[in-house]
C-alpha positions, 0 to 999 in steps of 0.5 A: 500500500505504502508503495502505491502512495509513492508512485500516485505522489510522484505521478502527480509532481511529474504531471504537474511539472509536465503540463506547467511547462506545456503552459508557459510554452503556450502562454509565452509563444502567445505574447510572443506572437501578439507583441509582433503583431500589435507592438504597441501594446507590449507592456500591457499583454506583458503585464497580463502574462505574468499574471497568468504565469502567477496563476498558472504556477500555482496549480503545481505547487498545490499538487506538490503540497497533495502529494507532500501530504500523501507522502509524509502523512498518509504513508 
């Protein structure tokens, strides 16, 4: 039982960490694209991607502490 526990906490990290870097590859291409097109409005987009990069990264961080929880308390 102890082992399935440590194979759900290192699945959950390793998802987290994978799709994470999916959505900053997208978030990041996407204000890459839209400055190009529209460069005036750079600093406002930009100001908006790092608020979503803030949102975007805490998804993770929550499933780490799930998956702390999992390892240190329930196992």
């Amino acid at each position: 039982m102890e082992h399935m526990i440590f194979l759900i906490a290192g699945l959950m990290i390793s998802i987290s960490a994978i799709t994470t870097g999916f959505g900053f590859a997208i978030l990041g291409g996407k204000l890459l694209e839209t400055t190009a097109r529209q460069p005036e409005l750079g600093p406002e987009l930009q100001t908006k991607t790092f608020i979503m990069a803030g949102l975007l990264d805490a998804v993770p961080m929550i499933s780490v502490g799930i998956a702390m929880y999992l390892i240190f308390v329930v196992a």
